[in-house]
N, C-alpha and C positions, 0 to 999 in steps of 0.2 A: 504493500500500500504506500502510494507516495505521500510524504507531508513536506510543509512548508515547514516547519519548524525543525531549528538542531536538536536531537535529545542531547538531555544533559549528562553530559559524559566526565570521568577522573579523568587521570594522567594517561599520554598514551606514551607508547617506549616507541614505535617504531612512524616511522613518515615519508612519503614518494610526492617527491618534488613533479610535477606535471608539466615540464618545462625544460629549456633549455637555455643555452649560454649564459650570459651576466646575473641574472635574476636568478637561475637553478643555482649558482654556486653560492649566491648570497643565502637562500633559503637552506640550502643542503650544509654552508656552514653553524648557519644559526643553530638548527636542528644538532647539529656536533656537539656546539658548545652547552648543550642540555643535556648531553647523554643520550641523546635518539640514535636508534638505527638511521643512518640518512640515506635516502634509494634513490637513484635516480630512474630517467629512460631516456632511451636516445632515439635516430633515427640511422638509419646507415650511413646518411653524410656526415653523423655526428659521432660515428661511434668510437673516433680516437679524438673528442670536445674534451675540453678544459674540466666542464663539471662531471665528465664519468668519470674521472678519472680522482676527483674530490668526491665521492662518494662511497658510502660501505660495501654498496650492493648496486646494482644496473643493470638495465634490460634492457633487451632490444624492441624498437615496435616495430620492425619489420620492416620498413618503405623507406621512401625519401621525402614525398611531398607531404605538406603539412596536413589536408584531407585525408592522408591515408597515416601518419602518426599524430603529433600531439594536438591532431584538431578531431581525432577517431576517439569518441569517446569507450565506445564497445572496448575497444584493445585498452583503452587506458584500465579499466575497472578490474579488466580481467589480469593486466600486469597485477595492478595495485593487490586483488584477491592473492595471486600467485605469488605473490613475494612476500605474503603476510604481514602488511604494510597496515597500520588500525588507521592511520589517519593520512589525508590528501588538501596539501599545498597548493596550489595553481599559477601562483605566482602573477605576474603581469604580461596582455596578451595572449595569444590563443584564445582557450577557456574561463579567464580566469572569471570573465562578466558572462558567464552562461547559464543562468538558470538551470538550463534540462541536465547540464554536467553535476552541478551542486546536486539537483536530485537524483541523480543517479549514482552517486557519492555516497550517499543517507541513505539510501535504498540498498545499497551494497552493504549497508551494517557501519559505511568508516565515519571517519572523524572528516565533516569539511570545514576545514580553515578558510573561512569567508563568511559573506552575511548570509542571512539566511534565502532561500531561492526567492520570497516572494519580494524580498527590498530589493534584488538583482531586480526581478522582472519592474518594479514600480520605477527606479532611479536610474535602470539600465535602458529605460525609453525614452526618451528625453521630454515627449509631448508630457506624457505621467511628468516625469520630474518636476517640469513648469508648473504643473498643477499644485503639486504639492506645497513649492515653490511660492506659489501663489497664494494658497491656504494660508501660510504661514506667516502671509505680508512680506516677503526678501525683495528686494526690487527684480525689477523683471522690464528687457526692452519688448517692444508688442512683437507679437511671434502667434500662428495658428494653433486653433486648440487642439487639432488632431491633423496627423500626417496630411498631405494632400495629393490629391490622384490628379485626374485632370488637370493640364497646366493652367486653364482656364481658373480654377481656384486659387492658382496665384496670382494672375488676372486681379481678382478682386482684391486682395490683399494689398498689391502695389496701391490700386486705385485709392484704396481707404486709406493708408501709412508710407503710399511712395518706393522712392528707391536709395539708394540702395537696397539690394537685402540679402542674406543669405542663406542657402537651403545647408537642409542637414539633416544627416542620418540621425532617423529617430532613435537607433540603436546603436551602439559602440562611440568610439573617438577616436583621438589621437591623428584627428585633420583628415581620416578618412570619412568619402562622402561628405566632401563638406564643399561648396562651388559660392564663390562671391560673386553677383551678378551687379552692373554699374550698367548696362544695356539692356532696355525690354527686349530688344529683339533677338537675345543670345539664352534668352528663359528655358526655354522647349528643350535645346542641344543641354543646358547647364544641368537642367535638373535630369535629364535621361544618364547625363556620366554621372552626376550622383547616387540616383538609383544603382546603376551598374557596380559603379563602384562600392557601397555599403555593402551588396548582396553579395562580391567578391570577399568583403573583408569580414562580413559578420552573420553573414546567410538568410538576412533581411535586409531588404532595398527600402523599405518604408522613409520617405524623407516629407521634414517639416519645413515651416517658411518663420522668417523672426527678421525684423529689421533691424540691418547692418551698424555696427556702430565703426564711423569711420576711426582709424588709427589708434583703437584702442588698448590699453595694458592687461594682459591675461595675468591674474594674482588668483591664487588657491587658498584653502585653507585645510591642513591634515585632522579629518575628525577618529575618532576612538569613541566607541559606545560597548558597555557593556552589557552583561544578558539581563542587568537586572532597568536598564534604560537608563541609564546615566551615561550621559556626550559627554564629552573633551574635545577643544580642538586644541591640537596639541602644537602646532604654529601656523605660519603663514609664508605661503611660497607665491615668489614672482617668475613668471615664463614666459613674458613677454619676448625672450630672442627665440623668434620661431624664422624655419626655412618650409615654405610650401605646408602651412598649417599646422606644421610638427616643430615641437619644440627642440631646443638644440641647447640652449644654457640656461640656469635659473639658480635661484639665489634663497636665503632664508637670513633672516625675515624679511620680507616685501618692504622694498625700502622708497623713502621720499611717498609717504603718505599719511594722512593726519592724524591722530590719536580716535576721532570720529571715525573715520573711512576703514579703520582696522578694528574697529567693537563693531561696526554696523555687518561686517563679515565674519567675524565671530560668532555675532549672534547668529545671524539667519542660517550658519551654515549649523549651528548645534542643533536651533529647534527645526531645518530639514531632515537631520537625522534621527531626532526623537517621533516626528511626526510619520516618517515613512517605516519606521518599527526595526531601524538600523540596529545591526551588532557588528563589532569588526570592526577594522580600519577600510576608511572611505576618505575620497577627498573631493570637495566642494568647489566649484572653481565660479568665479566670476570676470565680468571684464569692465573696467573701468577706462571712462571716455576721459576724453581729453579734459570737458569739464568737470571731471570731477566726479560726476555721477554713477553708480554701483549697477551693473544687470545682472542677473543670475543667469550661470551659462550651461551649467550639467553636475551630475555625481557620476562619478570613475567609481563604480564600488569592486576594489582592489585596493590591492599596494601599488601607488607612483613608482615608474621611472627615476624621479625625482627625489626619493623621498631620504637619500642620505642627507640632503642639505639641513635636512627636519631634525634629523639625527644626533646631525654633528652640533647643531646649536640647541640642542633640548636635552641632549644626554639620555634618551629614550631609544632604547633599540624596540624599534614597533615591528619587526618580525617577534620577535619575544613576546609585545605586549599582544599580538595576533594569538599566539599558543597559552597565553595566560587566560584572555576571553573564551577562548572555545573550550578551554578547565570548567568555566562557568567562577572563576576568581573576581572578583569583584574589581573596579578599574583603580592602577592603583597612583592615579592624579588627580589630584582636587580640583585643580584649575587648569587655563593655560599658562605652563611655564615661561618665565622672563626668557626671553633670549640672552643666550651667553655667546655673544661676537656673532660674526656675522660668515655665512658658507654659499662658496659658488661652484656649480656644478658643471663639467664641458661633457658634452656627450662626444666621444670615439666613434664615429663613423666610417666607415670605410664608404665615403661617398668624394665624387670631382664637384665640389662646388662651381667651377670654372664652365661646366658640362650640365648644368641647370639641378646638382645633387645627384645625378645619376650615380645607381649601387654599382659599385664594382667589389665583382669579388675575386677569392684571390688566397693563395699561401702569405702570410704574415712572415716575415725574415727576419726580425728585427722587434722587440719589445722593449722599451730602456725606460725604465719608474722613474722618476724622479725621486728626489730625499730630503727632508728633512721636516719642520714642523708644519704641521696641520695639513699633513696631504695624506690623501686616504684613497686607493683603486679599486673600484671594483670592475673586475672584466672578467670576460665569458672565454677568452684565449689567451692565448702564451706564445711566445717566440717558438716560431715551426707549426703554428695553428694555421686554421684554416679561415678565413672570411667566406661563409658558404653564399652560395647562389643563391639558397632556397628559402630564406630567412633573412629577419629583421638585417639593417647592415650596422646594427649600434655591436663594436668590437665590446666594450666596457665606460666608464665614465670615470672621469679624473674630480676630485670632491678636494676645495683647495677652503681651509678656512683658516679668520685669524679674531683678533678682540673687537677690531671693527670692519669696515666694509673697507675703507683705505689700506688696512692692513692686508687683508682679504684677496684687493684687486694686485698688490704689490707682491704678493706669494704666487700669487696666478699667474703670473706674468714670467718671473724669474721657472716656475714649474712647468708649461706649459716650453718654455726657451730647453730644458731639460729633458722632454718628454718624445723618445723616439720611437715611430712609427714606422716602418720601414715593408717596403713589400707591397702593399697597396695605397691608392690617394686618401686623405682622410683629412677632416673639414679643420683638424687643430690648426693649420697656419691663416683659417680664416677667423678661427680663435685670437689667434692674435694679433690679427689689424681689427678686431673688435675693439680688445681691452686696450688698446690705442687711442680709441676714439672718443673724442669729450662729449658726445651726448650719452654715453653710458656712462663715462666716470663722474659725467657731471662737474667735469673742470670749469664750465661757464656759469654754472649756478642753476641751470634747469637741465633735467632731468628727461630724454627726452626721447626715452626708447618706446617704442610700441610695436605690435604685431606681427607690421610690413617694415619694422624698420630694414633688417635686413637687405629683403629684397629692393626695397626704394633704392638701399646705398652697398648694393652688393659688389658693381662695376667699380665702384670708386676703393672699397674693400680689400678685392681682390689687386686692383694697382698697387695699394700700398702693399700687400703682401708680398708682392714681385719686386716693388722696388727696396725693402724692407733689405734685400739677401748681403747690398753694398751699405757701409755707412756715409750718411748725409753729411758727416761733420769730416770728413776724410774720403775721399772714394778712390783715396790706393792703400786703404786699410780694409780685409778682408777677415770676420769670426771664421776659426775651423772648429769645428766640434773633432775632438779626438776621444772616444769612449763616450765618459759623462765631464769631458773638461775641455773650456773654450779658449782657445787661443785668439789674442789680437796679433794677425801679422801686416806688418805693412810691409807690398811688393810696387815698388815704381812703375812707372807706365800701367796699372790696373787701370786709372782716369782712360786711358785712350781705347786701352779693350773694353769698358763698359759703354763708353760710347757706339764704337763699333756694334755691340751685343744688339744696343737699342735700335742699330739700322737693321744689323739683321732679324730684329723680330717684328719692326713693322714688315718687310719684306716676307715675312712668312703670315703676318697675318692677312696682305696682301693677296700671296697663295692662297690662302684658305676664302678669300674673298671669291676668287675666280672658280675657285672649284664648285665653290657654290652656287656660281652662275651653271651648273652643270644640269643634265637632265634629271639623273636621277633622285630618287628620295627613296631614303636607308632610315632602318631602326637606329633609333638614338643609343638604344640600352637593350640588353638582352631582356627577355618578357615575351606576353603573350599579348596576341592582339586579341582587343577586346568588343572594335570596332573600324570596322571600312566604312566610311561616307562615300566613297567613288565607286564609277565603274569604269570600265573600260569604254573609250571615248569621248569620258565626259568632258566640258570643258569646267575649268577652275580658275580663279584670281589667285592673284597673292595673297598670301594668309588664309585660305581656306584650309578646313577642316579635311585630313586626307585619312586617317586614321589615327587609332589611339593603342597606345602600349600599356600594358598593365605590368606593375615590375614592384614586387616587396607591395601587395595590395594597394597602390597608387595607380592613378591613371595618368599618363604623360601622352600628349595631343603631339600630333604629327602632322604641320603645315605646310603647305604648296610654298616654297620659295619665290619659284615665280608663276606667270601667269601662262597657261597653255591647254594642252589635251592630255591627257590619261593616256598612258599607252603601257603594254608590259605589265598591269596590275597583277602582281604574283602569291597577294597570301589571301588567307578568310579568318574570320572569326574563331577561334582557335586553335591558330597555328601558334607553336613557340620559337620565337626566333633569338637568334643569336644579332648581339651588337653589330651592327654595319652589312645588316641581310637588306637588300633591297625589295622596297616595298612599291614601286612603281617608278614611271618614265613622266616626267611633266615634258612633254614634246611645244618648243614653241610654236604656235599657229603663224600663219602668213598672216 
């Protein structure tokens, strides 16, 4: 018989992590440090991963793609039964937001470490969450009270509240199914690759409509409830540096906000939690405009990506406090704790920012930690690992804290300078022409990151990164990294080669100018096509929609360069292609 509710369970000794890379080893160590049996599972691309190899016990699911292991619930249960596992983890992603998994957890007799199925299904919808949201008075930007089919039903929404807006998977996150629309007439197309995409990444396409709030800060709040319904939130996290709707660096405590702006999310996110019959760690997120004013944006009921920042300045290990609640332990924080200094988190990507974030994956050759105070790693691989194809491309995250935010940004900086990555591309050197840049450090006195900063000043970014490799105050002084120690050399004549460098790279960007006047049009990124807009014949403008690539459950659009006929259209709807597979002939017309 299935129930919505955990029975109230003791101690358990044994635990199977439902996951993989950075997140399994963080959960599979936690579990260590209690005296648990720790189990992992793998998949065959993972089966010489980081976390089997940090675990007691491991099994295999048998496959490579995530449908056929850690998204198969059947096989998970059936590991979990076989390996005499009493209780199941989920960690973050996959499963971790899945109701029918949680019940089918309980129903198997284990232990599920999450909330209970029915606050997944209430907070894990997002229309439900508004509602509740709204019960509760949190503020809230206007947004549809249920999914909407018909584009026509958006129709009316613009008409009533305007534009911008943006659609969203009523289910899951983490910027999938999520489409910013600024043109009525690109509605129809936006909201179909949202559908598409939601059902790619959570097995529901249902998408809602909510007006846009231009340029706004994504801030969180980490809540803890326990079974007897007593909330905590136990701090407050900022994520505003997002790439393509996915966050990429964040911070605790949410900083440059007012003693008001930080109780008013406090509150609403406890009594969202009390009111939707919350247990477990969950986190609340809102997004605050430019003026000032608070929206309520969803509940992640999970452990954050993020949530070492929470950690590291609250002194609360909340994997622990996750196994303390499912004891049925009473929570053991009165309040939210003061912040003690202040933690910034970089997310490890093995992505080409340069390349619009496309994943590349790939053997890892090279790991080199950084050392000394307030650095803390958590990663999913090791020097000789693997960056898989088939999975997230976050390698691990670098967690740099110090007493305050200035100290913080200045350890980050020096650790980030230390921190080698080698083997494949990965987003740290755009880390740091970030912590470079005075709207984040707030060297001018306002504060002035949001959403799209990123993106707005990605071009400009990426310059400094390039031009970062010579010093500006000498340019025939060159840093070598030798192991973990830098050498200043000055070599004469470097002024005249770097010049030189700079002709030959306009000259090659040049190249790449010209080739792209060429006919063909190629996969950006390895992936599967999710959609053809053309046929054979057809004629196309610049910038039309030629096809879309789906790759690490995003969708990446594929446009006509130039203007012509279709000719040579070679793939359909899903085929899986490799990076630089041509996907048609834009032939010029007379």
């Amino acid at each position: 018989m299935t129930t919505d509710l955990q029975p109230r369970c003791g101690d358990f000794t044994s635990l199977l992590v439902a996951n993989s890379g950075e997140i399994a080893v963080r959960v599979l160590r936690a579990a260590s440090d209690e005296g648990l049996r720790a189990i992992a599972v793998y998949s065959d691309a993972d089966a010489h991963a980081f976390h089997v190899s940090g675990a007691d016990e491991a099994y295999s699911l048998a496959g490579t793609s995530p449908a056929d292991t850690y998204l198969n619930i059947d096989r998970l249960i059936d590991v979990a039964l076989a390996s005499d596992a009493q209780a199941v983890h989920p960690g973050y992603g996959f499963l971790s937001e899945s109701a029918e998994f949680a019940r089918a957890v309980i129903d198997a007799g284990l232990v599920w470490i999450g909330p209970p199925p029915s606050a997944i299904e209430t907070l894990g919808d997002r229309v439900k969450a508004r509602a509740v949201a709204r019960e509760v008075g949190a503020p809230l930007t206007p947004g549809t009270a249920e999914p909407v089919a018909p584009v026509a039903e958006i129709g009316n929404f613009v008409a009533e509240h305007g534009m911008p807006i943006a659609i969203k998977a009523a289910f899951g996150g983490g910027g999938r199914g999520l489409r910013v629309v600024h043109d009525r007439a690109a509605i129809g197309s936006e909201w179909e690759s949202a559908t598409r995409e939601a059902a790619a990444a959570f097995g529901r396409g249902e998408c809602f409509v909510e007006r846009y709030i231009e340029r706004p800060r994504h801030v969180e709040a980490q809540l803890l409830v326990d079974r007897f319904g007593k909330a905590v939130v136990v701090g407050t996290r900022d994520c505003s540096l997002q790439r393509r709707h996915q966050k990429l660096v964040e911070e605790a405590p949410v900083p440059f906000l007012s003693f008001a702006q930080t109780a008013e999310i406090i509150d609403a996110s406890g009594r969202i939690g009390e009111a939707a019959g919350y247990v477990g760690a969950g986190t609340v997120e809102f997004l605050v405009g430019e003026d000032g004013s608070i929206s309520f944006l969803e509940v992640n009921t999970r452990l954050q990506v993020e949530h070492p920042v929470t950690e590291e300045t609250t002194w609360v290990d909340l994997v622990s406090e996750q196994f303390s609640i499912v004891r049925g332990e009473n929570l053991r924080l009165d309040g939210t704790p003061e912040p003690r200094g202040h933690s910034i988190e970089f997310r490890i990507n093995s992505e080409d920012p340069g390349a619009g974030f496309r994943p590349v994956p790939g053997p890892i050759t090279a790991w080199e930690f950084p050392r000394g105070p307030g650095l803390r790693l958590d990663a999913g691989v090791e020097s000789g690992g693997e960056a898989a194809e088939w999975y997230d491309s976050m390698l691990g995250k670098l967690i740099v804290t110090g007493k305050d935010r200035p100290t913080a940004l200045a350890r980050a900086r020096r650790a980030l300078a230390e921190l080698a990555v080698e083997g494949v591309p990965t987003v740290l050197p755009l880390d740091v022409a970030i912590l470079a840049h005075g709207d984040l450090t707030a060297a001018s006195g306002e504060f002035k990151v949001h959403t799209s900063w990123i993106g707005l000043n990605l071009d400009s970014l990426l310059d400094s990164d390039r031009d970062s490799s010579v010093s500006t105050a000498d340019r025939n002084v060159v840093e070598v990294r030798v192991g973990r120690d830098v050498h200043r050399i000055t070599m004469p004549g470097l002024e005249d080669m770097v010049e030189r460098a700079e002709v030959i790279r306009a000259s090659a960007r040049e190249s790449a100018a010209v080739e792209a006047t060429g006919d063909s049009v190629m996969t950006p990124m390895q992936g599967t096509i999710v959609k053809v807009r053309v046929s054979e014949g057809d004629r196309v403008e610049k910038g039309d929609l030629i096809a879309a690539v789906e790759a690490v459950k995003m969708e990446n659009a594929v446009v006509a360069h130039q203007s012509g006929i279709v000719a040579g259209l070679g793939v359909s709807v899903g085929d899986v292609c490799a990076q630089g597979e041509l996907i048609c002939r834009i032939e010029k017309a007379d």
